[in-house]
VEXDREN-2710 file (C-alpha; in Angstrom, 1 decimal):
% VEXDREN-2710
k/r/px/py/pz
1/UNK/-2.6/-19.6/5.3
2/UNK/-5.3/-22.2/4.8
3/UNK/-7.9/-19.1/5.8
4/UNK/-6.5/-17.1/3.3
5/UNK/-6.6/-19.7/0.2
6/UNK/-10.3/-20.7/1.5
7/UNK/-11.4/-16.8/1.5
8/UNK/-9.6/-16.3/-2.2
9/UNK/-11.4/-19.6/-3.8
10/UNK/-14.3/-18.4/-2.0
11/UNK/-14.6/-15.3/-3.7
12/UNK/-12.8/-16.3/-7.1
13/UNK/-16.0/-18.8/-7.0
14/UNK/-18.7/-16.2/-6.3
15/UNK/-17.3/-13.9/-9.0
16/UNK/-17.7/-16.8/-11.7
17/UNK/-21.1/-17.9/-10.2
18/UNK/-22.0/-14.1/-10.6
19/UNK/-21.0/-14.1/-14.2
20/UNK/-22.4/-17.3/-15.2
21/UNK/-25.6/-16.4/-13.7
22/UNK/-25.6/-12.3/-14.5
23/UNK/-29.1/-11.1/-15.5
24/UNK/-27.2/-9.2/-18.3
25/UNK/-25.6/-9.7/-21.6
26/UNK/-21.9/-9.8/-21.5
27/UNK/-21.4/-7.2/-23.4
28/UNK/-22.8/-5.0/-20.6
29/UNK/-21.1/-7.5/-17.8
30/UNK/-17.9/-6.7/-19.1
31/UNK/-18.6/-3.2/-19.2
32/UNK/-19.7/-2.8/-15.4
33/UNK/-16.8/-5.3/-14.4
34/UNK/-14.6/-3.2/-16.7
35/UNK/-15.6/0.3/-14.2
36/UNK/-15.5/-1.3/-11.3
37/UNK/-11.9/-2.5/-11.5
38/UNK/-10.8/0.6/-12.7
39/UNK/-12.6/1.8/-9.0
40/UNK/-10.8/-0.8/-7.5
41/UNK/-7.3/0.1/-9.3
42/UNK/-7.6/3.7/-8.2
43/UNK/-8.5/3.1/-4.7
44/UNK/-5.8/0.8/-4.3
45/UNK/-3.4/3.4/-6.3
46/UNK/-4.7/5.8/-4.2
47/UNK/-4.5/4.4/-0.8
48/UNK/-0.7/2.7/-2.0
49/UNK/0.5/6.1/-2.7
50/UNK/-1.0/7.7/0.5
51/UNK/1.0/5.1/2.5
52/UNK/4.1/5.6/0.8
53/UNK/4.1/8.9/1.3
54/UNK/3.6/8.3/5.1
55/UNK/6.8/6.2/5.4
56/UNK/9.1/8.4/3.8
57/UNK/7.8/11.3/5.8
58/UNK/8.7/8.7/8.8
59/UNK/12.1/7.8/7.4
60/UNK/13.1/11.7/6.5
61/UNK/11.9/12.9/10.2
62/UNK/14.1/9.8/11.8
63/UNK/17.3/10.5/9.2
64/UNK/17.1/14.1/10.7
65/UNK/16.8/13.4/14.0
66/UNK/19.8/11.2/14.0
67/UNK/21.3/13.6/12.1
68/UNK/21.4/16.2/14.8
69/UNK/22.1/13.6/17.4
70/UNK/25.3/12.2/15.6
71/UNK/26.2/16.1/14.9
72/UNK/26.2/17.1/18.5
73/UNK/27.9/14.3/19.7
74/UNK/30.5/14.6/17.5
75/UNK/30.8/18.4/18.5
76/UNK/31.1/17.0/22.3
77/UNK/33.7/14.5/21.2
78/UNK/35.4/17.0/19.2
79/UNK/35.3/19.7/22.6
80/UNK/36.9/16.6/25.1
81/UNK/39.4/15.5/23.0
82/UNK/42.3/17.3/22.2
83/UNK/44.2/16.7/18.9
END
């Protein structure tokens, strides 16, 4: 945990350093910072959605597996035991 708050104040501390210091106005900063976080944002979306896909195709292929189990094991039940 204390890696993880080092690494975020490290990089929250670059990013301002980078702004303070930024060669252009900030008018054009927040342009280019503006484009790159909407990079960011889609990637992210992109990836997100990609990975959610991949669990529901994992949960649907386990709910049908069990499905067939539970259904054949009922039809043995059903075949040994007479009502």
């Amino acid at each position: 945990m204390k890696n993880l708050t080092g690494i975020l104040l490290g990089a929250a501390a670059g990013i301002a350093a980078g702004i303070l210091l930024a060669p252009d106005s900030g008018n054009k900063t927040r342009k280019v910072l503006g484009k790159e976080s909407d990079k960011w944002k889609a990637n992210f979306e992109k990836q997100l959605g990609e990975n959610v896909d991949s669990i529901l195709d994992g949960l649907t292929k386990a709910i049908e597996y069990y499905s067939k189990r539970s259904q054949k094991s009922l039809k043995e039940i059903r075949k040994n035991v007479k009502f």
